[in-house]
VOZA-705973 format. One record per residue (C-alpha): residue number from 1; x, y, z. Coordinates in steps of 0.02 Angstrom, whole numbers, plus 32768, in hexadecimal, padded with zeros to 4 digits. Each point is the difference from the previous one (the first is absolute). Example, Ala and Ser with C-alpha at 12.3 -4.5 7.8 and 13.67 -1.06 7.14 Angstrom:
node nr->1; px->8267; py->7F1F; pz->8186
node nr->2; px->8045; py->80AC; pz->7FDF
***
This chain:
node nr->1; px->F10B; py->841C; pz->2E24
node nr->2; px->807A; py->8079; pz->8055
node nr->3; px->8090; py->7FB8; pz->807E
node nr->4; px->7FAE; py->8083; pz->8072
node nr->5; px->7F47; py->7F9D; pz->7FE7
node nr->6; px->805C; py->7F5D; pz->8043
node nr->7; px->8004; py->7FC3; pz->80BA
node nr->8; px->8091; py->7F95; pz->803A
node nr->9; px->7FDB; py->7F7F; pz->8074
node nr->10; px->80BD; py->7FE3; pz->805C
node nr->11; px->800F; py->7FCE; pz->80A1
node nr->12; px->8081; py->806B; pz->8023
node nr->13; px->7F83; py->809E; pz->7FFC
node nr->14; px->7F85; py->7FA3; pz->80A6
node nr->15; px->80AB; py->7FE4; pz->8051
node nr->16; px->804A; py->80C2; pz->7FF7
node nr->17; px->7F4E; py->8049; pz->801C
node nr->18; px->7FF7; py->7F96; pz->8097
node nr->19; px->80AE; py->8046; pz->805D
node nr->20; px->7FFC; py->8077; pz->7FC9
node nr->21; px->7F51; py->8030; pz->8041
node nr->22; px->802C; py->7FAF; pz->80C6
node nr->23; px->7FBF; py->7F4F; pz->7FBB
node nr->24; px->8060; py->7F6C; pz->8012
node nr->25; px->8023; py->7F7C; pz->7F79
node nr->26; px->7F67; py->7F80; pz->800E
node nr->27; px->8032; py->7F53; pz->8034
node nr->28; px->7FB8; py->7F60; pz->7FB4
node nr->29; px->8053; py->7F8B; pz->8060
node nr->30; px->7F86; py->800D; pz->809C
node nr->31; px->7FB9; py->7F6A; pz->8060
node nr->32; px->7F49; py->801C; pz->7FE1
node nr->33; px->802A; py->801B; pz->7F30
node nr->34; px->8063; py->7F62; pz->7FEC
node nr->35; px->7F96; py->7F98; pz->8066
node nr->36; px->7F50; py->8046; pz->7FA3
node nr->37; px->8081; py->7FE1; pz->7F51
node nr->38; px->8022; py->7F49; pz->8056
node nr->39; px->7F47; py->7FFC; pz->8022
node nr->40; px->7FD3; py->802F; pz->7F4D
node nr->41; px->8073; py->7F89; pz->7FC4
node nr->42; px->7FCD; py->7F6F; pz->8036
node nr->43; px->7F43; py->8017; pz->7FE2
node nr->44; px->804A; py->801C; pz->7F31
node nr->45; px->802C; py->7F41; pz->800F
node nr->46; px->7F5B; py->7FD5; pz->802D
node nr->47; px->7FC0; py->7F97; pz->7F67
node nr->48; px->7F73; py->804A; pz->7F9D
node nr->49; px->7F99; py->7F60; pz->7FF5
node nr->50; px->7FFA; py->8001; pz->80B7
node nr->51; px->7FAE; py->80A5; pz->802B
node nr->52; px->7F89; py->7FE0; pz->7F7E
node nr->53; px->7FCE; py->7F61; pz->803E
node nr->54; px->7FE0; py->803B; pz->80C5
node nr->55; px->7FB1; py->809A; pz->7F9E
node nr->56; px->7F71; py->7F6D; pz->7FBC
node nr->57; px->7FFC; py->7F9D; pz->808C
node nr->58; px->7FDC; py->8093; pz->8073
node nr->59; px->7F78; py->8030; pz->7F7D
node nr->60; px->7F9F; py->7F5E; pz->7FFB
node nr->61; px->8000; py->7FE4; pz->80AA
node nr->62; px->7FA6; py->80A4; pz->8009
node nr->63; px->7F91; py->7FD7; pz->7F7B
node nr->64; px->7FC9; py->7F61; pz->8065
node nr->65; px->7FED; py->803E; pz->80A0
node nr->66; px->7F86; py->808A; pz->7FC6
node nr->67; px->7F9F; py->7F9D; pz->7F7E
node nr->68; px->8002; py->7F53; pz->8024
node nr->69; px->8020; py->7FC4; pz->80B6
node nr->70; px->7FB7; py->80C5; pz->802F
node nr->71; px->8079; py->8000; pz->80AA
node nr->72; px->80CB; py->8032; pz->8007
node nr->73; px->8079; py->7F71; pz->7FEE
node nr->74; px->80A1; py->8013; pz->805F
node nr->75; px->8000; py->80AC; pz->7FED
node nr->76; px->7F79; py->8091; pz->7FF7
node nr->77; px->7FE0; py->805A; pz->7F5C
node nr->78; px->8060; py->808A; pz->8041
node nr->79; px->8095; py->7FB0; pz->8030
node nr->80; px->7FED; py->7FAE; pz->7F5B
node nr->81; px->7FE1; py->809B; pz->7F90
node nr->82; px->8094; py->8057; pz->8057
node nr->83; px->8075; py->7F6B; pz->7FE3
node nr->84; px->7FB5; py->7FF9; pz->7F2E
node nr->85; px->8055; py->80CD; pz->800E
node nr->86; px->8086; py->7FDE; pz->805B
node nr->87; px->8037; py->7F69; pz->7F7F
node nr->88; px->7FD5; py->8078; pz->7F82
node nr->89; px->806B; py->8081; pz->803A
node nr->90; px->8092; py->7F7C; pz->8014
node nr->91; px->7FE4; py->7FE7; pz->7F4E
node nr->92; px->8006; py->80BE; pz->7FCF
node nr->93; px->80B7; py->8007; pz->806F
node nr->94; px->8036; py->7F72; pz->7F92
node nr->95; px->7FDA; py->8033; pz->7F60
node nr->96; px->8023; py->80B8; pz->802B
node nr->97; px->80D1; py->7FA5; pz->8028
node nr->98; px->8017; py->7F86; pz->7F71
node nr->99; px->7FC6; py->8097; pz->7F75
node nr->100; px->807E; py->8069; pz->8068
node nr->101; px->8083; py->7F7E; pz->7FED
node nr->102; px->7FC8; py->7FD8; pz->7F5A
node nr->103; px->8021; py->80AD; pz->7FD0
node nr->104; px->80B5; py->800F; pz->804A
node nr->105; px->803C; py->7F5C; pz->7FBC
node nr->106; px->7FD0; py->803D; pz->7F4D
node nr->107; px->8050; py->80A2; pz->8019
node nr->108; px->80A4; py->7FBA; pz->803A
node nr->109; px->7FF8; py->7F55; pz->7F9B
node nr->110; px->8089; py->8054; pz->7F7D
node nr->111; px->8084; py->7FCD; pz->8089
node nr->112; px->7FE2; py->7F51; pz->7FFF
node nr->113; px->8048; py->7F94; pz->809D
node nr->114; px->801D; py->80A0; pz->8048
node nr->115; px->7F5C; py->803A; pz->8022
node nr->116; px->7FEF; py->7F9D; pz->80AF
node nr->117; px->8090; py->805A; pz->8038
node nr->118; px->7FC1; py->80AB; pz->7FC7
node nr->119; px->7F64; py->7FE3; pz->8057
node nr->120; px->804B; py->7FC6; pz->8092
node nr->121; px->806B; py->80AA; pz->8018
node nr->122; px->7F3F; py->805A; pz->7FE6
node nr->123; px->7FCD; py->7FC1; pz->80A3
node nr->124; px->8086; py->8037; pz->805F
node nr->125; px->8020; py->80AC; pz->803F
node nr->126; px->806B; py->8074; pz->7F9B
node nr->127; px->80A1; py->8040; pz->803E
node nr->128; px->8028; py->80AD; pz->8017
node nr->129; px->8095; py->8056; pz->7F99
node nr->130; px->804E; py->809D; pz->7FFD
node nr->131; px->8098; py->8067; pz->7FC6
node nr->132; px->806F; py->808C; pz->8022
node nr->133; px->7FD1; py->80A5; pz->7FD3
node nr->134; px->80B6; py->805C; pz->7FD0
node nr->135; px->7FC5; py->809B; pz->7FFB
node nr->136; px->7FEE; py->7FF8; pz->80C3
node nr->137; px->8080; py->7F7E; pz->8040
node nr->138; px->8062; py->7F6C; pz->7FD0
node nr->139; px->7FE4; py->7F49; pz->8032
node nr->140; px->8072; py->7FF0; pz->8084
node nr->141; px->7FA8; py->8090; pz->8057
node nr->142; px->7F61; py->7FC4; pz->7FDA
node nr->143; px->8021; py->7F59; pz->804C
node nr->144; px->8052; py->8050; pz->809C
node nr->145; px->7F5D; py->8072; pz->802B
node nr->146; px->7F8A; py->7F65; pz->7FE0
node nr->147; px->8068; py->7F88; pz->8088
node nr->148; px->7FDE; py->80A7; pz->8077
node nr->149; px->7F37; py->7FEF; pz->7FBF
node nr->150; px->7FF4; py->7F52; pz->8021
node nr->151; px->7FF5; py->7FDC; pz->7F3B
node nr->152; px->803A; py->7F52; pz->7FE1
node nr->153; px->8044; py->7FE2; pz->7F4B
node nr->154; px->8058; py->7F9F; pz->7F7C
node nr->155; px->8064; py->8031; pz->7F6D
node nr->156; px->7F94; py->7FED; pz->7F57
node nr->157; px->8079; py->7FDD; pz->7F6C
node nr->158; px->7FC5; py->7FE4; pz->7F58
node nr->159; px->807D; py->8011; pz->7F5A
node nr->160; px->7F93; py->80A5; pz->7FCC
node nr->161; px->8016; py->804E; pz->80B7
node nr->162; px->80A9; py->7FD8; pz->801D
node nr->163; px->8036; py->8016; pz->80BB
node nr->164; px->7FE7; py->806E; pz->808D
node nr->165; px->7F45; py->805A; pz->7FB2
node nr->166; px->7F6D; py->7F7C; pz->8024
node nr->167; px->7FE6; py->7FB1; pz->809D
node nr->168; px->7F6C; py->7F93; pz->805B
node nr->169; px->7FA7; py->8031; pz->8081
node nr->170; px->7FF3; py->7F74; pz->8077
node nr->171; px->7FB4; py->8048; pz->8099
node nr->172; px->7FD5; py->80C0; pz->8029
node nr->173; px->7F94; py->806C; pz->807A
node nr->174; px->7F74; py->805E; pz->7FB1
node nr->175; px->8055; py->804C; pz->7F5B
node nr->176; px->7FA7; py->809F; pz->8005
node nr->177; px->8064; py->801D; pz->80B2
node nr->178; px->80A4; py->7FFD; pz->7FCF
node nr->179; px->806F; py->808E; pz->7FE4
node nr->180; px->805B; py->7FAF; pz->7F7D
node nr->181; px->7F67; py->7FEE; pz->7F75
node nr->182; px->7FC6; py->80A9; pz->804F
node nr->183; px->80A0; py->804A; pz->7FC3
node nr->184; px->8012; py->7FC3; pz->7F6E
node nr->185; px->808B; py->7F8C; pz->8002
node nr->186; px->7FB9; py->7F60; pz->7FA9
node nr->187; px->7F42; py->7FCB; pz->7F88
node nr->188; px->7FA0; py->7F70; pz->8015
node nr->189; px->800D; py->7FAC; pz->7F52
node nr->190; px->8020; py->7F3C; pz->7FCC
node nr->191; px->80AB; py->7FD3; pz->7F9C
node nr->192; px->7FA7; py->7FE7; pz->7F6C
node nr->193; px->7FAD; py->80AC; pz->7FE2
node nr->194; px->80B3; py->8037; pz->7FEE
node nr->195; px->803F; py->7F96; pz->7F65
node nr->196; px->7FAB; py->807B; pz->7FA0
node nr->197; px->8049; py->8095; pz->8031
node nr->198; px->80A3; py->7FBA; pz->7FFA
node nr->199; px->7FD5; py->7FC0; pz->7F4B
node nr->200; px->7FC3; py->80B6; pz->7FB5
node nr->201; px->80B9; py->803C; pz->8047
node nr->202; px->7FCA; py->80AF; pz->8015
node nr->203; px->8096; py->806C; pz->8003
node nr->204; px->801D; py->80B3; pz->8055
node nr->205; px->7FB6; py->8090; pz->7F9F
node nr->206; px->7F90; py->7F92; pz->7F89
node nr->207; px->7F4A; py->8029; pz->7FF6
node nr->208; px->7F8A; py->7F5B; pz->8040
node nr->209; px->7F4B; py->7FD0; pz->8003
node nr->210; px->7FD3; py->7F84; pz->8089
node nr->211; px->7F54; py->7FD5; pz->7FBF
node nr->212; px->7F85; py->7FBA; pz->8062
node nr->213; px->8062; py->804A; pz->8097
node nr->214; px->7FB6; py->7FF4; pz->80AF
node nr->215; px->8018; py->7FF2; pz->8090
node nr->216; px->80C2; py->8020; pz->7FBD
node nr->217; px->805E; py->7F81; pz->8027
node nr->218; px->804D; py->8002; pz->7F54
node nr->219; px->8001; py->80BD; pz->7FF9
node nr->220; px->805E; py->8009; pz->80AA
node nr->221; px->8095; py->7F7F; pz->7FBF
node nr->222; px->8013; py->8044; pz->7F61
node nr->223; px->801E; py->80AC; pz->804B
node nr->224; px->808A; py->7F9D; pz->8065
node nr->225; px->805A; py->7FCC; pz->7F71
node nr->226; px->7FEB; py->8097; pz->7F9C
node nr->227; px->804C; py->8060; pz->80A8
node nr->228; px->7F69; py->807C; pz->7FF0
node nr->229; px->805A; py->803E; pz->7F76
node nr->230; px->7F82; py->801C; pz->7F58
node nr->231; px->7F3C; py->7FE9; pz->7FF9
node nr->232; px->7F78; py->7F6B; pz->8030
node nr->233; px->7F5B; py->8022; pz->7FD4
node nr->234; px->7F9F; py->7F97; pz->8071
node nr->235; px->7F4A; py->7FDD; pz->7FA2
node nr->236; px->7F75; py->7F9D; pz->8057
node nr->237; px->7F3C; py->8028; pz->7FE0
node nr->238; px->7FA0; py->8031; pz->80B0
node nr->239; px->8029; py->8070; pz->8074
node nr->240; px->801D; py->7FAB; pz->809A
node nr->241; px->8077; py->7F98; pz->7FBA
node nr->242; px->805D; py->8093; pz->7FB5
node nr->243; px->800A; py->803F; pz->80C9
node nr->244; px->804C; py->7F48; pz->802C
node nr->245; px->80A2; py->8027; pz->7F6C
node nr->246; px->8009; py->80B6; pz->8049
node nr->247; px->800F; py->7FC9; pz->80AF
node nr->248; px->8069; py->7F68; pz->7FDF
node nr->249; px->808B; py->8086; pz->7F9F
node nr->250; px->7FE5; py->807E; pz->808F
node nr->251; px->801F; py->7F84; pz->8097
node nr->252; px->809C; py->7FC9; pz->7F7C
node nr->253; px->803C; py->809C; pz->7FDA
node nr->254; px->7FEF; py->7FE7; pz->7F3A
node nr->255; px->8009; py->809B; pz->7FB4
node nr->256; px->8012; py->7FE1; pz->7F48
node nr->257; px->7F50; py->7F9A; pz->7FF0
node nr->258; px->7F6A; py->8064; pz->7FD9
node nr->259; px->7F52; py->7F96; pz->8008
node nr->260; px->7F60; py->8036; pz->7F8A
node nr->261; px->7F5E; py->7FB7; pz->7FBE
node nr->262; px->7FF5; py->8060; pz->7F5D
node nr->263; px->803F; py->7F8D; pz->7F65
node nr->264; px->802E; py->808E; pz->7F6D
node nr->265; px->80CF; py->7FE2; pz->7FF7
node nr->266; px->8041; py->801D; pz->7F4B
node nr->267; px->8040; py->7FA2; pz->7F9D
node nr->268; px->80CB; py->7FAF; pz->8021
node nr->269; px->7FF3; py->805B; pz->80A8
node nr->270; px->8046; py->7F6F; pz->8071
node nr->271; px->80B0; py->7FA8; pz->7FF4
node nr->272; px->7FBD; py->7F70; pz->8057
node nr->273; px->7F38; py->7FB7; pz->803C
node nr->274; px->7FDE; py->7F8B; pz->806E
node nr->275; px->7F51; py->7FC1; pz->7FF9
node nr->276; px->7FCC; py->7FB9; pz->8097
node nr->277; px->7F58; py->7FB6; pz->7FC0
node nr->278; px->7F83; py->7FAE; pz->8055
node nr->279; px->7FDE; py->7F58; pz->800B
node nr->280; px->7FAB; py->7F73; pz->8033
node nr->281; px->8081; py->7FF4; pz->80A2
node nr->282; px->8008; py->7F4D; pz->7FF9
node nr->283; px->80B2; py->8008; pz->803B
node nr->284; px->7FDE; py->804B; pz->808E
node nr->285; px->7F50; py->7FB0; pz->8044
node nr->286; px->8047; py->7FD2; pz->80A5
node nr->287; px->7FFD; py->80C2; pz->801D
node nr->288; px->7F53; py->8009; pz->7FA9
node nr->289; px->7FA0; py->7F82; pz->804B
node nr->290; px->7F6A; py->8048; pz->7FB5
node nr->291; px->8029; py->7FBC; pz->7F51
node nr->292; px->7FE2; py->7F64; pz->801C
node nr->293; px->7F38; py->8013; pz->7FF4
node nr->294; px->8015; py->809F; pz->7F8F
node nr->295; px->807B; py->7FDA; pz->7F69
node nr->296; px->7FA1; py->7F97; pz->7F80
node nr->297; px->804F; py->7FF1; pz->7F38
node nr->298; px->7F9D; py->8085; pz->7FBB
node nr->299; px->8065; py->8081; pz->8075
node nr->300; px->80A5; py->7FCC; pz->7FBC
node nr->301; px->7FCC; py->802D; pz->7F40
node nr->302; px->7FAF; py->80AE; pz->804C
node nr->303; px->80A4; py->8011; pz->8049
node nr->304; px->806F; py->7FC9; pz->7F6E
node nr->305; px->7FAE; py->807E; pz->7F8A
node nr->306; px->800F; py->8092; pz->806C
node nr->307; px->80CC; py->7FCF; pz->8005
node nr->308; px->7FF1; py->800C; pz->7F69
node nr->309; px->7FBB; py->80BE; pz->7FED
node nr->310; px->8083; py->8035; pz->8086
node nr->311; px->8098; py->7FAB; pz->7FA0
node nr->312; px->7FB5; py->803D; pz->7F5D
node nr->313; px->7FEA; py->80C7; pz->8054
node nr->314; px->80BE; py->7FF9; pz->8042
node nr->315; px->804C; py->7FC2; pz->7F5B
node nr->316; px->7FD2; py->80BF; pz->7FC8
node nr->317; px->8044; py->8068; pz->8077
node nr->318; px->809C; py->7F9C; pz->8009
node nr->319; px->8099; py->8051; pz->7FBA
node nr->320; px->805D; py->7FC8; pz->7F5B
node nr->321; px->8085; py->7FA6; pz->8059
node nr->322; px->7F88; py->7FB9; pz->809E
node nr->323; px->7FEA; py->7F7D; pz->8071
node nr->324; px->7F46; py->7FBA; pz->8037
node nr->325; px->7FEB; py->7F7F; pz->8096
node nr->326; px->7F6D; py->7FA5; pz->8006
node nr->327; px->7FD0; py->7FA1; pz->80AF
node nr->328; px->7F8B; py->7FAD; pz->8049
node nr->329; px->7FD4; py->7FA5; pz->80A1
node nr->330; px->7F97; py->7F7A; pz->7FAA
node nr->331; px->804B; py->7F3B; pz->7FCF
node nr->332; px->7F9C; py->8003; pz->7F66
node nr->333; px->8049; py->7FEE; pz->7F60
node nr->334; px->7F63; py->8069; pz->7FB6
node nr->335; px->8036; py->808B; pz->806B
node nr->336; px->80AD; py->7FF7; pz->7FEC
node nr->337; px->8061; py->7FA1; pz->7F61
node nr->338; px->7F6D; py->8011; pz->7F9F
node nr->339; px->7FDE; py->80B8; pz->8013
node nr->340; px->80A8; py->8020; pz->7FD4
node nr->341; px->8017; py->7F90; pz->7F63
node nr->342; px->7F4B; py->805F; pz->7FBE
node nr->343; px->804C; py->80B4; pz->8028
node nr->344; px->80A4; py->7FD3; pz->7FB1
node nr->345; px->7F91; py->7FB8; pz->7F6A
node nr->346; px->7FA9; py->80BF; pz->7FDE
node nr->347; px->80A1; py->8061; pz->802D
node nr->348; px->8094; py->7FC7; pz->7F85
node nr->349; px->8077; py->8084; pz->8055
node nr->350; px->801A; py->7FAA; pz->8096
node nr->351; px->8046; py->7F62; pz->803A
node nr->352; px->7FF1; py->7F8A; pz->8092
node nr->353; px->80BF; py->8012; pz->806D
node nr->354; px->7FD8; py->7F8F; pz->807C
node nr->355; px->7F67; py->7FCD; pz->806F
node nr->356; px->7FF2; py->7F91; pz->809F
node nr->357; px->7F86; py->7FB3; pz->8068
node nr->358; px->8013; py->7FEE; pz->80C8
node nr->359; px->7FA3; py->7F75; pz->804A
node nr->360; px->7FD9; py->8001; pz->80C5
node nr->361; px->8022; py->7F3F; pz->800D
node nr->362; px->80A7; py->800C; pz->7FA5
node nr->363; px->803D; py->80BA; pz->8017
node nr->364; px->7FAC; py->800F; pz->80B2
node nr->365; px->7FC0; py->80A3; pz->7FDA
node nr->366; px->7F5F; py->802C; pz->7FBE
node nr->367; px->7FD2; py->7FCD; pz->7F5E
node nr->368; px->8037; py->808D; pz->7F7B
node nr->369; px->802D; py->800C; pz->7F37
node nr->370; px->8067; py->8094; pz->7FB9
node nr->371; px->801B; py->8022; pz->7F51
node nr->372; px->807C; py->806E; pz->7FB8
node nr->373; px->7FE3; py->8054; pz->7F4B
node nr->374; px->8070; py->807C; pz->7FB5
node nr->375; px->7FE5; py->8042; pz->7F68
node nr->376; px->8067; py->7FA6; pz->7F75
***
């Protein structure tokens, strides 16, 4: 398997496409969603036993109205043979939850007593996070045109931001309406898809492959730091994610990033990779709602052996003296430590620097791991 054969499953892409395209960020914190997931909820608690129970009682009494006393007891058979479904469909609701929860409490039972509290930031609604593009503007200028659009926000400071670059979005009109992210002057991206980039250190006039690339986010910052000044090649797989990167660096004005689909680099081409793989996005579920019916185990092995290839495909085309960042959005050890440890394991020449793991309970970010490998 290629890295151009593999589909990333970020968050970050749905968000980008979306205002980029005149949508607006979806909200899961409406009235109707939490009161169905309240709703939901409480039916989950409903013991077993019980449903099972009415499900028989309901049944015999039908069974003796029609063949024994041959007339309807309180009810008619129709009122009964509706009630038998709608029992039964209770029952379906119920098991249908406690698998679902089942499923997520296995996945994040590696973090012991601090599971409740991960699943308790899942329900509620993400945040929304920016930063500074200075290519276009600076932060004080940035902040000064939002107070004019009505943009109420907060300084976001985390030790791998530093000041003055990341900021929450507290309150905003319609993105897609103001002149500010029409111009170009800041990206929609969480803290914690930038401890990667500011791990891999790019430098001005290197030569980098952001792997795994769209919508650009990445791309876009590491051009910042590298002042437009050498080359980013930009790779991601299908074409209409390979229009998000382009659009992205145009409404940026990132000149020095050029974004492809075709995977035939030669070998010790790149000063420095960043493999952006994708995951199972369990650190960042309260953006991907979605997961919580679709992840199941079996994904997270698919997953970890396609890290695997990409790490494995990067190692060759990185330059004698090289540095390779792997990162993930996923809180699995399987995805993360572990794929590491089993690429360092096949590839003597490198060495693990340093790697780190952001949790959204304890970092208040979304969930992220980073590893940094240079070659020894």
């Amino acid at each position: 398997m290629t890295p151009h054969e593999v589909e990333s499953q970020g968050s970050e892409i749905d968000t980008m496409a979306a205002v980029l395209h005149g949508q607006e960020i979806p909200a899961y914190d409406r009235p109707w969603l939490k009161a169905l997931d309240a709703g939901l909820g409480w039916l989950v608690e409903i013991p077993a036993a019980l449903l099972v129970i009415a499900d028989i009682i309901v049944l015999l009494c039908g069974v003796i109205s029609r063949f024994i006393i041959q007339r309807p007891l309180i009810w008619s058979d129709e009122l009964a043979s509706l009630l038998f479904l709608w029992l039964a469909m209770i029952g379906s609701v119920v098991a249908f939850r406690r698998a679902e929860h089942m499923r997520m409490t296995s996945l994040v039972s590696k973090l012991g007593p601090q599971k409740r509290a991960l699943l308790e930031l899942d329900n509620m609604p993400p945040k929304t996070f920016a930063h500074v593009n200075t290519f276009k503007t600076d932060a004080g200028k940035l902040v000064e045109r939002w107070r004019a659009e009505n943009v109420e926000y907060d300084f976001c400071t985390r030790d791998w931001t530093g000041e003055n670059l990341a900021f929450e979005l507290k309150s905003h009109p319609p993105l897609r309406t103001l002149g500010s992210f029409r111009d170009g002057w800041f990206y929609l991206q969480d803290p914690s898809t930038l401890l990667a980039p500011a791990l891999l250190g790019a430098q001005p006039g290197e030569t980098i492959l952001d792997l795994c690339a769209a919508p650009g986010g990445k791309t876009t910052f590491l051009a910042q730091q590298m002042n437009n000044e050498g080359k980013i090649v930009a790779h991601d797989s299908f074409a209409d994610r390979l229009k998000l990167i382009r659009e992205n660096c145009t409404r940026l004005g990132v000149t020095c990033a050029a974004a492809t689909a075709t995977f035939n680099f030669q070998l010790a081409t790149f000063d420095r990779i960043l493999v952006d793989a994708p995951c199972s996005n369990t650190g960042v579920m309260r953006r991907r709602v979605d997961l919580r019916w679709l992840i199941q185990p079996p994904e997270i092995e698919r997953m970890r052996a396609t890290q695997l290839v990409l790490l494995n495909q990067a190692a060759t085309i990185l330059k004698p003296v090289g540095v390779l960042v792997y990162s993930t959005c996923s809180l699995e050890p399987e995805e993360n430590s572990e794929v590491v440890k089993e690429f360092l394991r096949a590839h003597a020449g490198f060495k693990l620097e340093t790697e780190r793991q952001l949790l959204p309970f304890a970092d208040k970010v979304d969930g992220a791991y980073v590893a940094r490998l240079v070659k020894a």
